[in-house]
PATORMI-765887 format. One line per 8 residues: number of its first residue (from 1); their letters; for each residue x, y, z of C-alpha. Coordinates in Angstrom, 3 decimals, decimal comma, always signed. Example, Ala and Ser with C-alpha at 12.3 -4.5 7.8 and 13.67 -1.06 7.14 Angstrom:
2
1	as	+12,300:-4,500:+7,800  +13,670:-1,060:+7,140
This chain:
234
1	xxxxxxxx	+0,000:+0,000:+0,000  +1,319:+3,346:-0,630  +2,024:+5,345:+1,751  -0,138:+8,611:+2,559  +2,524:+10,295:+4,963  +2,347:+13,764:+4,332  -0,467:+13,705:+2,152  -3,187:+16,316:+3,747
9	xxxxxxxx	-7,106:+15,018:+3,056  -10,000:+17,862:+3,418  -13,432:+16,395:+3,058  -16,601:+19,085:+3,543  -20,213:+19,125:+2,365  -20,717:+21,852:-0,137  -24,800:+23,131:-0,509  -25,609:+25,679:-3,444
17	xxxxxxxx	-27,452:+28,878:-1,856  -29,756:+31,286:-3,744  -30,750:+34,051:-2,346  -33,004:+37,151:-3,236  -34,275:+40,240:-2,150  -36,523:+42,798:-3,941  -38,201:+46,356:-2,771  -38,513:+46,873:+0,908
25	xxxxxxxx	-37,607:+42,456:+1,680  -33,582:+42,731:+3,160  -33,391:+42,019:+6,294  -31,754:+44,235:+7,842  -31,870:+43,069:+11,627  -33,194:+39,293:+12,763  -34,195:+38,658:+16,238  -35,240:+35,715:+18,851
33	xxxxxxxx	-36,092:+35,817:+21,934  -33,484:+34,365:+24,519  -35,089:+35,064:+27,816  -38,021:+33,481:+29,220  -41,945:+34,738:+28,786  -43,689:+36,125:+26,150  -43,627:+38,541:+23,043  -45,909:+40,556:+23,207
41	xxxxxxxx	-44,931:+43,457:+20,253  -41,734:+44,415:+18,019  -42,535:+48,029:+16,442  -40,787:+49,920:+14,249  -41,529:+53,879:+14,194  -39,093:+54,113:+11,183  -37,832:+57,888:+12,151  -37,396:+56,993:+15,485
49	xxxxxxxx	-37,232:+53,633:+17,349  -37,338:+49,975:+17,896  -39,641:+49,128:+20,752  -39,879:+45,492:+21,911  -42,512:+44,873:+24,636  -42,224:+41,261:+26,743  -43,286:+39,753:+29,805  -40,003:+39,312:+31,412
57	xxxxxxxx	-38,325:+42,513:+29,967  -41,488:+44,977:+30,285  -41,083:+47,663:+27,221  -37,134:+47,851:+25,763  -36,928:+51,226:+23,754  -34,548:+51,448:+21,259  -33,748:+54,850:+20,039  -32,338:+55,867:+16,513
65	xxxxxxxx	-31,083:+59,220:+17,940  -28,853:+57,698:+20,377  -28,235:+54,564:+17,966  -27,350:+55,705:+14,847  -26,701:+52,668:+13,109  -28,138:+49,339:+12,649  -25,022:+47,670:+13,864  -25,201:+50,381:+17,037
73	xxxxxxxx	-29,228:+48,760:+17,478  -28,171:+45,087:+17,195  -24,850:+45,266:+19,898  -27,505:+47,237:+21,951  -30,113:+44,904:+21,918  -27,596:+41,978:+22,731  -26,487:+43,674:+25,725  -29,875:+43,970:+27,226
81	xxxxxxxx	-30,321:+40,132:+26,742  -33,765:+39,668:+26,133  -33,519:+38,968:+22,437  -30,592:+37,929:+20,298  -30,017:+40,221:+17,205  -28,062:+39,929:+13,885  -27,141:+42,421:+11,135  -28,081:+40,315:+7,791
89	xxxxxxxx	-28,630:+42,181:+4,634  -27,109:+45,069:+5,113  -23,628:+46,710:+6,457  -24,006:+47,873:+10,130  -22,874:+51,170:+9,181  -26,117:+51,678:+7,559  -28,237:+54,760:+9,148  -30,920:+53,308:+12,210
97	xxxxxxxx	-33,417:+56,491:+11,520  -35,571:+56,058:+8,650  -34,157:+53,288:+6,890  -36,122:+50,193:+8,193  -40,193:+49,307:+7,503  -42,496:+50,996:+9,823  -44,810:+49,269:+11,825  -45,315:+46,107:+13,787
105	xxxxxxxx	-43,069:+43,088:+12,812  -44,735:+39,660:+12,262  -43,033:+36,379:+13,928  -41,486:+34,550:+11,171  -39,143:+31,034:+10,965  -35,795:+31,155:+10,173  -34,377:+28,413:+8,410  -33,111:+25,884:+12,028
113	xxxxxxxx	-37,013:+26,202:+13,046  -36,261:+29,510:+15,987  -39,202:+31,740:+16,067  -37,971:+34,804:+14,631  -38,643:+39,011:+13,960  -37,354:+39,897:+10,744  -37,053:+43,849:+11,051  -37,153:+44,918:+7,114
121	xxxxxxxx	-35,007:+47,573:+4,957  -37,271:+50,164:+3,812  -34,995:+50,676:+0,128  -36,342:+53,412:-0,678  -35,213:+55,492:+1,949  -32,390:+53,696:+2,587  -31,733:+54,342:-1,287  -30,125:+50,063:-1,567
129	xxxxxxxx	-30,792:+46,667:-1,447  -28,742:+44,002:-0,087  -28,559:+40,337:+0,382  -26,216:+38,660:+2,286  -24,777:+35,061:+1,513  -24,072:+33,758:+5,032  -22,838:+30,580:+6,481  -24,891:+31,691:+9,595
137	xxxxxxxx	-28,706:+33,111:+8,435  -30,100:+31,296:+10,731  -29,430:+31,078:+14,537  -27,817:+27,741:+15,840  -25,915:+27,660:+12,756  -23,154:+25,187:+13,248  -19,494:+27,597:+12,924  -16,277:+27,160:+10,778
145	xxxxxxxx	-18,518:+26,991:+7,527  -17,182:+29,335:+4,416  -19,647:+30,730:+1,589  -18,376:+31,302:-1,863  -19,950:+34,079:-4,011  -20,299:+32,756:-7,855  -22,967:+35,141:-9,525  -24,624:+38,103:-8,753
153	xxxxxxxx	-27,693:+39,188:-10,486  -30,089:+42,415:-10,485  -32,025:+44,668:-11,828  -32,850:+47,598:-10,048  -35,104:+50,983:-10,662  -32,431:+53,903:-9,664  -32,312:+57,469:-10,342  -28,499:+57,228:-12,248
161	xxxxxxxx	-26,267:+54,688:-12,590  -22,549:+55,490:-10,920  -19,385:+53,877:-10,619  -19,125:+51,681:-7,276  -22,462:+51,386:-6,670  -22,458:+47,894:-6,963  -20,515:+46,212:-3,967  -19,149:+43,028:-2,383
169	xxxxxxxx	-18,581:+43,437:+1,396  -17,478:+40,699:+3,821  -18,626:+41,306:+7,513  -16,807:+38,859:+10,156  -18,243:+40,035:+13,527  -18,241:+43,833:+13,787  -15,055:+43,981:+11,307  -16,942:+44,979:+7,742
177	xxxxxxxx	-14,767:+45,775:+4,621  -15,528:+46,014:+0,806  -13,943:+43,824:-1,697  -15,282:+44,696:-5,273  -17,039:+47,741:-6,633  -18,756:+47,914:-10,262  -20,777:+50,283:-12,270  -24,230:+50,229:-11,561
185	xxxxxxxx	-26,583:+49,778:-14,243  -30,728:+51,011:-14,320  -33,923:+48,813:-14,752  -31,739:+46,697:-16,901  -31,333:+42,434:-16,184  -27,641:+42,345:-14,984  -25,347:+39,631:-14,420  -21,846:+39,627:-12,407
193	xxxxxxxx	-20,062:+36,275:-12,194  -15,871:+35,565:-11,892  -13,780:+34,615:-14,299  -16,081:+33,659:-16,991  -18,076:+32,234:-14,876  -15,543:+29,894:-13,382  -14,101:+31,638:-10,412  -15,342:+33,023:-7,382
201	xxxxxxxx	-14,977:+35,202:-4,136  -14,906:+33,300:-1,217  -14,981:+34,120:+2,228  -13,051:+33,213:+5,199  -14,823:+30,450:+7,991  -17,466:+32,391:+9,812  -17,871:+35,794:+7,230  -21,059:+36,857:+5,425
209	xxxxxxxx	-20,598:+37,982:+2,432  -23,210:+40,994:+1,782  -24,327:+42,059:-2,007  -25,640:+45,751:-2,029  -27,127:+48,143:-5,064  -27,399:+51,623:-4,080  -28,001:+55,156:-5,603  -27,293:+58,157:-4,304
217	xxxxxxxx	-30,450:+60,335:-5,172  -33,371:+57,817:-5,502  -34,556:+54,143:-5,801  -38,143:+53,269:-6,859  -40,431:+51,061:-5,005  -41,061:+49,116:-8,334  -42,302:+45,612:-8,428  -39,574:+44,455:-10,381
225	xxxxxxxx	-36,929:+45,468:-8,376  -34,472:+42,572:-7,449  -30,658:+41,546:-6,169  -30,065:+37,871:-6,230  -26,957:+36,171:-5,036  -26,190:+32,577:-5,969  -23,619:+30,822:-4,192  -21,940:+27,685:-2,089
233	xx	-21,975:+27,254:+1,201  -19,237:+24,956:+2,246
């Protein structure tokens, strides 16, 4: 038998991931519930707080003028312990005040089976939309898992179409920094892939890596408004 000494043998399960988001769908923070009782109401008043009443917590306020971004709202609302929050499609540098979908936020399922409140981007004031491929969408997500970026397809309604306004970000943590920047391109079926097609951007173990579109004057609520990301998850 030959010998093997020296020879170094990496075996992983690889899963394709597509993922999507159109007008007003990014999520921009996800939330469960960690401490004991009840839910009784996540609210968004989109120009000024998040306000999360429970039964063991009472009513949590979480204000946008003291908070001014969405990564400042999710390391607040971990500290209070009552829910567990995550930045997913979008960079936490992203503005808190007006910027997220007013209202009252309906439980939802992630994809391990938690109970979840999906707090929405509201893209037309937040003048993007993003979509994040993550090893980690889901809480209880098992770590040391790598996604790999392949294609990236959109078609957005902007105002004008401007260099860098299509960007690849990897987020690891709180640590967030941009890897690729392209020429935007309005209401038109787009398509971004690697190297013909053949290579990729990967990500180290444990990063997202987050897809946005953005414009700097204005971005229509239109129906056919999409950013799709398709991917492996390793």
């Amino acid at each position: 038998m030959a010998s093997l000494d020296g020879l170094r043998v990496r075996k992983f399960l690889a899963s394709g991931s597509v993922r999507q988001a159109g007008t007003d769908a990014p999520v921009a923070i996800r939330l469960r519930k960690i401490a004991g009782g009840t839910v009784t109401s996540v609210t968004v008043t989109t120009a000024t707080d998040i306000v999360a009443v429970t039964s063991v917590g009472g009513t949590d306020t979480y204000t946008f003028s003291s908070l001014a971004t969405v990564g400042a709202v999710v390391d607040a609302i971990n500290r209070d312990g009552i829910f567990e929050a995550k930045v997913l499609d979008c960079l936490r540098s992203l503005a808190s005040a007006s910027t997220l979908v007013n209202g009252v936020v309906t439980a939802g399922i992630d994809d391990n089976g938690n109970t979840v409140w999906d707090i929405k981007q509201d893209t037309s004031a937040s003048l993007q939309i993003a979509i994040a491929l993550s090893p980690s969408r889901a809480f209880d997500a098992p770590k040391g898992h790598r996604v790999h970026l392949q294609e990236v397809r959109y078609s957005v309604n902007m105002a004008t179409a401007a260099a860098d306004s299509v960007q690849i970000w990897k987020r690891k943590g709180a640590i967030e920094t941009q890897l690729f920047g392209a020429l935007s391109v309005d209401t038109t079926d787009t398509t971004i892939n690697f190297a013909l097609g053949v290579g990729q951007i990967s990500a180290e173990s444990d990063e997202d890596l987050i897809v946005l579109v953005k414009d700097a004057a204005a971005l229509a609520d239109a129906a056919g408004n999409y950013v799709r990301v398709v991917g492996v998850i390793e």
